[in-house]
C-alpha positions, 0 to 999 in steps of 0.5 A: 511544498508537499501535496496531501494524499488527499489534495492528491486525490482531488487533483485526479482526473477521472473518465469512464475506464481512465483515470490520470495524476499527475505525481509530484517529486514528493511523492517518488520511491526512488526513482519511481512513484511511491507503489502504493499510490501507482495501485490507487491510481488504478483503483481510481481508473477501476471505481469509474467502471464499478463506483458502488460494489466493495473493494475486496482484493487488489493484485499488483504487479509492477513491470517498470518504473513509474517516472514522475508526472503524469501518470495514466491508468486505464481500467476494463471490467473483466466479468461481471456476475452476481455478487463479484466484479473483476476489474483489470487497470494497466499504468501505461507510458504510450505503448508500455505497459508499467503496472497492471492491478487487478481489482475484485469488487464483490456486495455482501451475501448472507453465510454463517461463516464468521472470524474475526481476528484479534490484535495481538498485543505490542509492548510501546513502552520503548517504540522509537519515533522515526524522523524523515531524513532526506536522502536516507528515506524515499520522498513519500516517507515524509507524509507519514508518521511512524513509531517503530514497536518491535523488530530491527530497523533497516539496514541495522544488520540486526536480522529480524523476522518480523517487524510491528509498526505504528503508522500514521498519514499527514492528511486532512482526509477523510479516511478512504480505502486509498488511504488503506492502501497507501498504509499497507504498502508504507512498510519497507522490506523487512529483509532490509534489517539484515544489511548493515549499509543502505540499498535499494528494494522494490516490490515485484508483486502485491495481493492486498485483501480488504477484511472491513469496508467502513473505514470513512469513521478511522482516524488517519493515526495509530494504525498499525502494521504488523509485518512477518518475513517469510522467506527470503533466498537469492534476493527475492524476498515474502513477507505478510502484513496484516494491518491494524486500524486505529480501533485495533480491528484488523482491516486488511491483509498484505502479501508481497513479493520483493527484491533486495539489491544487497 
C-alpha cells in the first residue's frame, strides 16, 4: 500500500532542532531514499528552529545513501539577522553524516527591483503519458503523474539538451513548499537520453531558489518542469530547472549537479 506525501508528512516527528520519518520502500530512489524527500525532512527539522520567516533557498549535498527506515535530521541556526535566517540540518545514521542542507529563510523588505519571468510556450499536442513500470522506474515515481512535452526520454540514445515535463503528485495535499521540493527534484538527469540501455544517476549537489511563497491555493496537477543540460564531461552532469505552477507562474529554480554511471 502506498504512503501519500502528505500521509508522509503527518507521520513526522518533530522536536526543537530534530525531526524523524520513517520512509517506506515505496519511497526508495534505488538504493536510497527518494533526494527530494531526504531535503524535506531536513526542511521539516529547520521549520522547528525558524516556523514563521519564508523559505528562500535550499543548498543540498548529499554524502551517502539514505537506507530505508527511519531517517533522522538535526537542524542548528547558523546566523540570525534582520530580514534572513540561515539554517544548517545534517541527515545523520549515528556518527554519519549522510546529507547536509542548508536553508535561508528571509521576510519581505521593500525594493523597486521587480522581474517576473514568463512561461514560455509548450506545444502538447504530442505529450507522451508515462506509466510506472516497476523495476524500470525508481519506486517514489509511482506517486507521480507525468506527461512528457518535449525532449527525449531516458535511456533512448536520442541526446537531448533540453527536456519539458508535466508533472503532477498523487496526494490529498494542500500544496506545501515540501510538495515543491518533491517536484523539482522529480526530473531525472537529463543526460540520462543519451544512453541507449538503463543505468543509474544520482545527484551530488542541489541549490533550490523559492521565486513565490504562496503556493497553499495550487493545484497538485499541471505543474511544469522545464529542464536545460548545461554541461556534461566525465560523468558529471549540470543542468537548471525552472519550475512552473499549475497557474504558469514560475515558483522555483533548480540547479544540480549529477552523476551518470554509463
Amino acid at each position: 500500500m502506498l504512503t501519500s506525501f502528505s500521509q508522509l508528512m503527518r507521520r513526522t516527528e518533530r522536536e526543537r532542532g530534530e525531526a524523524r520519518l520513517d520512509v517506506p520502500s515505496d519511497w526508495m530512489q534505488g538504493r536510497s531514499v527518494f533526494g527530494g524527500l531526504q531535503v524535506v525532512v531536513a526542511l521539516e527539522a529547520m521549520r522547528t528552529c525558524v516556523p514563521s520567516a519564508n523559505l528562500r533557498t535550499l543548498q543540498a549535498t548529499f554524502v551517502a545513501p539514505v537506507p530505508e527506515g527511519v531517517v533522522r535530521a538535526r537542524a542548528q541556526v547558523l546566523r540570525q539577522g534582520k530580514s534572513a535566517t540561515h539554517v544548517e540540518a545534517r541527515l545523520v545514521d549515528g556518527s554519519d553524516t549522510l546529507a547536509i542542507v542548508i536553508g535561508v529563510f528571509g521576510h519581505a523588505r521593500p525594493s523597486k527591483a521587480l522581474r517576473v519571468p514568463a512561461q514560455p510556450h509548450v506545444d502538447a499536442e504530442h505529450a507522451l503519458e508515462l506509466t510506472f513500470v516497476p523495476d524500470l522506474f525508481p519506486s517514489f515515481a509511482q506517486h507521480f503523474r507525468a506527461r512528457w512535452l518535449r525532449g527525449s526520454l531516458p535511456f533512448s540514445g536520442r541526446p537531448a539538451h533540453e527536456q519539458v515535463i508535466e508533472v503532477g503528485m498523487k496526494d490529498e495535499g494542500p500544496t506545501s513548499a515540501g510538495h515543491v521540493v518533491a517536484i523539482a527534484d522529480f526530473i531525472a538527469p537529463v543526460a540520462l537520453s543519451y544512453l541507449d540501455v538503463p543505468a543509474p544517476g544520482s545527484t551530488l549537489t542541489w541549490m533550490l531558489e523559492f521565486l513565490c511563497q504562496d503556493v497553499h491555493h495550487l493545484p497538485l496537477d499541471g505543474w511544469r518542469v522545464d529542464a536545460e543540460l548545461t554541461a556534461a564531461r566525465d560523468g558529471y552532469t549540470n543542468q537548471s530547472v525552472t519550475v512552473w505552477g499549475p497557474d504558469g507562474t514560475a515558483v522555483a529554480l533548480s540547479r544540480q549537479t549529477m552523476l551518470v554511471f554509463g
